[in-house]
N, C-alpha and C positions, 0 to 999 in steps of 0.2 A: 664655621659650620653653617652659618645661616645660607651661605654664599651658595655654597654647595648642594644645600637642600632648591635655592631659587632656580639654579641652573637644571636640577635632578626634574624639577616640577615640569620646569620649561619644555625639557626634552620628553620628556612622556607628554606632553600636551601635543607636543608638534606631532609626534608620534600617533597618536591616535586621531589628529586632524585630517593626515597622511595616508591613514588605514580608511577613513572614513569615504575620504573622495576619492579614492581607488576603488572602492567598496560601491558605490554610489554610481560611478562609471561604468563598472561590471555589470551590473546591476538595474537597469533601467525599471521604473516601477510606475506604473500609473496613475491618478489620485484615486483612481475607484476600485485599485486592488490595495488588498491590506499584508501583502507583503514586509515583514522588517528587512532594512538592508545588512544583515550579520550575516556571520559563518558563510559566507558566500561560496564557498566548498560543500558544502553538507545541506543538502535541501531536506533532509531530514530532521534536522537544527530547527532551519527555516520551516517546517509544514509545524512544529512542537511551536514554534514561537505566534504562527499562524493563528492557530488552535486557541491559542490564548485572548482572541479578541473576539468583540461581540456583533464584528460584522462576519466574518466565518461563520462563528456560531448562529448568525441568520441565515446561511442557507440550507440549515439544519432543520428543519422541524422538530419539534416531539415527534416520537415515532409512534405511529397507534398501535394499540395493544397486538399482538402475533401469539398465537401458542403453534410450538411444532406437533403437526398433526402423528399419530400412530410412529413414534422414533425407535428408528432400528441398533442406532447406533450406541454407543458408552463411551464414557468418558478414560482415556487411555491417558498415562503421565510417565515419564521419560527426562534419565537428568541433561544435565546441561552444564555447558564446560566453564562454568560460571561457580559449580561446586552445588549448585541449586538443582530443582525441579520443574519441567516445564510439563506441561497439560492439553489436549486437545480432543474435539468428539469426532471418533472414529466410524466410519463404516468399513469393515474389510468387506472384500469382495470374496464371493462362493467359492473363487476357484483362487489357487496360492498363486500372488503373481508379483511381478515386481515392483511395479509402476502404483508410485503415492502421488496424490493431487493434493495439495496445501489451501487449505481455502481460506481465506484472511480477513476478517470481520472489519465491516467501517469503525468507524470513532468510538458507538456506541459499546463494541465489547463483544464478545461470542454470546449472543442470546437466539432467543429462538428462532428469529427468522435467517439467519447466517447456518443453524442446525438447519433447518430447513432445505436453504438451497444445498446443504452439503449431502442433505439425503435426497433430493431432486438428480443432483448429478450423477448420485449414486449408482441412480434406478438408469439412468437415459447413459452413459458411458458403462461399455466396457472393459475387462482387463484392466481394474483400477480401484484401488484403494483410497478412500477418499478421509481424510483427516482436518477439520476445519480445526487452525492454531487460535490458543488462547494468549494472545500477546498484554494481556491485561492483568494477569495472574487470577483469576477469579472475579475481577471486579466488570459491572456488566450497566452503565448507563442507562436510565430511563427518561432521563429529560437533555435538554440540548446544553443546561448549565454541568449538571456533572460527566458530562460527555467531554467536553471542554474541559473540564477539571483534570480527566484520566487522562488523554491524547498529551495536551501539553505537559503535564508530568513524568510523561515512562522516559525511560534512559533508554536510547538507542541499543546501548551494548546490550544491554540486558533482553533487548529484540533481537539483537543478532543471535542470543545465546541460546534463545528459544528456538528461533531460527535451526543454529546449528546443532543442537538437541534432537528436533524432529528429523534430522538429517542423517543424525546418528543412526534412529530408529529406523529410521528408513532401511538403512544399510548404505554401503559403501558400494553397493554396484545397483542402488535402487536407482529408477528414471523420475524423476522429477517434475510436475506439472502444475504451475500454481495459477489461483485466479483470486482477485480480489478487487472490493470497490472503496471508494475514496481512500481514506488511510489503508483501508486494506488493500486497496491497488496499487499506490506509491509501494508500501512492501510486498506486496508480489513481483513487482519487477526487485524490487530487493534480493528477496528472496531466492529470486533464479540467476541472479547476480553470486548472491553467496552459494549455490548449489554447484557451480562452476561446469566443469564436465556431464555431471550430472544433471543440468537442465534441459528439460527436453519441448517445452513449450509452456509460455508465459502471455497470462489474459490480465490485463488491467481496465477495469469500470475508472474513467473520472478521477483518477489519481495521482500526485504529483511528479513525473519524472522526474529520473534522474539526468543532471547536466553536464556531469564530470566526464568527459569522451573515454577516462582511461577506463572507469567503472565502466562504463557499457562496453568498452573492448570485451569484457571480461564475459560477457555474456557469452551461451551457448547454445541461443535458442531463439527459433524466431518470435516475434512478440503481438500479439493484436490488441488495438487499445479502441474503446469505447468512448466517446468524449460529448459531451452538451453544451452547445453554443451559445447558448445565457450564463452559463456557468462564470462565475464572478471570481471564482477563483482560480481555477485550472479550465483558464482562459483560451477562445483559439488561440492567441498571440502563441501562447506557452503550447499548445499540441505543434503547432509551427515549428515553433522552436524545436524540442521534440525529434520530430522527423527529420529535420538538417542534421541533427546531434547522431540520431543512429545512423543517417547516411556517413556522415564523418569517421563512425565508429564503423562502419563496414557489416553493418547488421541489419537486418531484414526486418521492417516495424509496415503491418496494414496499420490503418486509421478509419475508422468512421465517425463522424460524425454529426449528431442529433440535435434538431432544434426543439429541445429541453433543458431541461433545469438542472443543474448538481443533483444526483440523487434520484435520477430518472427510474431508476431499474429497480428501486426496492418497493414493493409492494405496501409494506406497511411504513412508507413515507408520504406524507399529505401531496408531493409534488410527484408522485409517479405516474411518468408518460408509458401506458400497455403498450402502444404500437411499437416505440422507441425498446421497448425493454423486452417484447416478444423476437423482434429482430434481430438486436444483439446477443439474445440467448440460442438462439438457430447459428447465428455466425460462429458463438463458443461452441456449440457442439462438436459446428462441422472442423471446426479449427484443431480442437484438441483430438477428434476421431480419427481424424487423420495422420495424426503425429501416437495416439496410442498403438503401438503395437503387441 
C-alpha cells in the first residue's frame, strides 16, 4: 500500500511540475507585473487572482466621494438562467427602440459615478437604451481594500449569468452595445463575446483582454479600446498582444493609446487625465453613433 501511495504522490508531483512550465512558457510575466501564472485559458480567472494583490490594488485609489447628479433612471431586475435575479440602472429611451447599451462598472461596483456616465450617454446617444449591469449583486466598494475583496471573489459563471439575463431582457432580436472600464472593460468585451450575433459594437476603457483566438472568433463586432501607458497592469506589451490576437481572429480592433495611468477616465479617481478622457469619450461617441442605427 505504502508503495503505491509513493508512486501515486510522485506522479501528481511530476504532473503538476509539468503543468507549471508549460504554464510558465505560455505565459511570460515581467517582475513588475503581478500576474499569477494559472488557468492560463481564462483571463478572467487570471484578472480574479490579480485583484487579490496589493500591488493591483495600488493602481486603484480611493475613489472621491461622487453623487449622481438629477437621476433619471430606476433600478430594473430580470432573472437569470442561473435560477437567480439579476439587477441594473436603466435609462429607456423616449421613443421604443431596440438597441440596449450595457454599461459595466470598474472593480468598485455600480455606484454613483458609473449611474452617472450611464445617464451621460443617455442624454449624448441616440436610439438607445442604456442599462449600467450590476455584476456585484448589490454590493458597491468604497475603498481600494473592499474593492479588492468583491472583484476577486465573484464567480465568473455567475457573471456570465447576469450577463445572459440582461440579454434576455434585452430581447432575442435586441442590438447590443457595451462599454466598460477596467473590470468593466475586460467584461464588455465579455459581454459582446457572449451576445454573439447580437453584438453590434464593443468600447473597452483599460481592461484586460481577452487571449483565447477562438473566443474572439466569436465576436460580432468591431471593438475600440482605450488603453494607458503607465498602466502596470494592462500593460502596452499586453494591448500589443491584443491587436495580433484580433488580427489572428479576423476582427476589427482601433487602439488608442494614452500617456496616463490605469484609471485615466474616471473623474472621481485621484489619477484622472481630462484631456486623455475628454478624448476617448468624443472617440466613444463617434464610434458607437455610428454603428446605432
Amino acid at each position: 500500500m505504502r508503495i503505491v501511495l509513493f508512486f501515486l504522490a510522485a506522479f501528481v508531483t511530476a504532473a503538476l511540475l509539468s503543468y507549471t512550465m508549460k504554464t510558465d512558457r505560455k505565459m511570460s510575466v515581467s517582475p513588475k507585473e503581478t500576474i499569477v501564472s494559472c488557468y492560463p485559458e481564462d483571463i478572467r480567472e487570471i484578472a480574479k487572482m490579480e485583484a487579490a494583490t496589493k500591488e493591483f490594488a495600488a493602481l486603484h485609489p480611493d475613489p472621491l466621494y461622487f453623487k449622481v447628479k438629477d437621476p433619471k433612471g430606476k433600478t430594473v431586475s430580470f432573472k437569470t438562467p442561473d435560477g437567480g435575479n439579476g439587477s441594473g440602472y436603466e435609462i429607456r429611451n423616449e421613443k421604443k427602440t431596440k438597441n440596449f447599451l450595457f454599461v459595466i462598472h470598474e472593480w468598485y461596483g455600480l455606484n454613483d459615478y458609473i449611474k452617472e456616465e450611464a445617464e451621460l450617454l443617455s442624454t449624448e446617444l441616440d436610439n438607445v437604451n442604456v442599462i449600467a449591469l450590476d455584476l456585484y449583486d448589490g454590493k458597491v466598494a468604497t475603498t481600494a481594500d473592499s474593492a479588492m475583496k468583491y472583484m476577486s471573489g465573484v464567480n465568473s459563471q455567475r457573471l456570465e449569468n447576469i450577463i445572459k439575463g440582461a440579454l434576455a431582457y434585452a430581447g432575442s432580436d435586441a442590438k447590443i452595445y457595451t462599454i466598460g472600464w477596467c473590470f468593466g472593460g475586460m467584461w464588455s468585451l465579455q459581454a459582446s463575446i457572449l451576445a454573439g450575433k447580437q453584438g453590434a459594437g464593443c468600447v473597452m476603457y483599460y481592461g484586460r483582454p481577452e487571449t483565447n483566438i477562438s473566443k474572439l472568433q466569436q465576436l460580432n463586432t468591431d471593438v475600440i479600446g482605450f488603453f494607458a501607458n503607465q498602466d502596470r497592469s494592462i500593460t502596452p506589451e499586453r494591448v500589443t498582444e491584443f491587436e495580433n490576437n484580433m488580427k489572428t481572429a479576423g476582427k476589427t480592433l482601433t487602439v488608442y493609446r494614452y500617456d496616463a495611468g490605469h484609471g485615466f477616465a474616471n473623474p472621481s479617481n485621484p489619477i484622472f487625465n481630462k484631456q486623455a478622457r475628454d478624448d476617448s469619450h468624443e472617440k466613444t461617441l463617434a464610434f458607437l453613433k455610428a454603428r446605432i442605427k
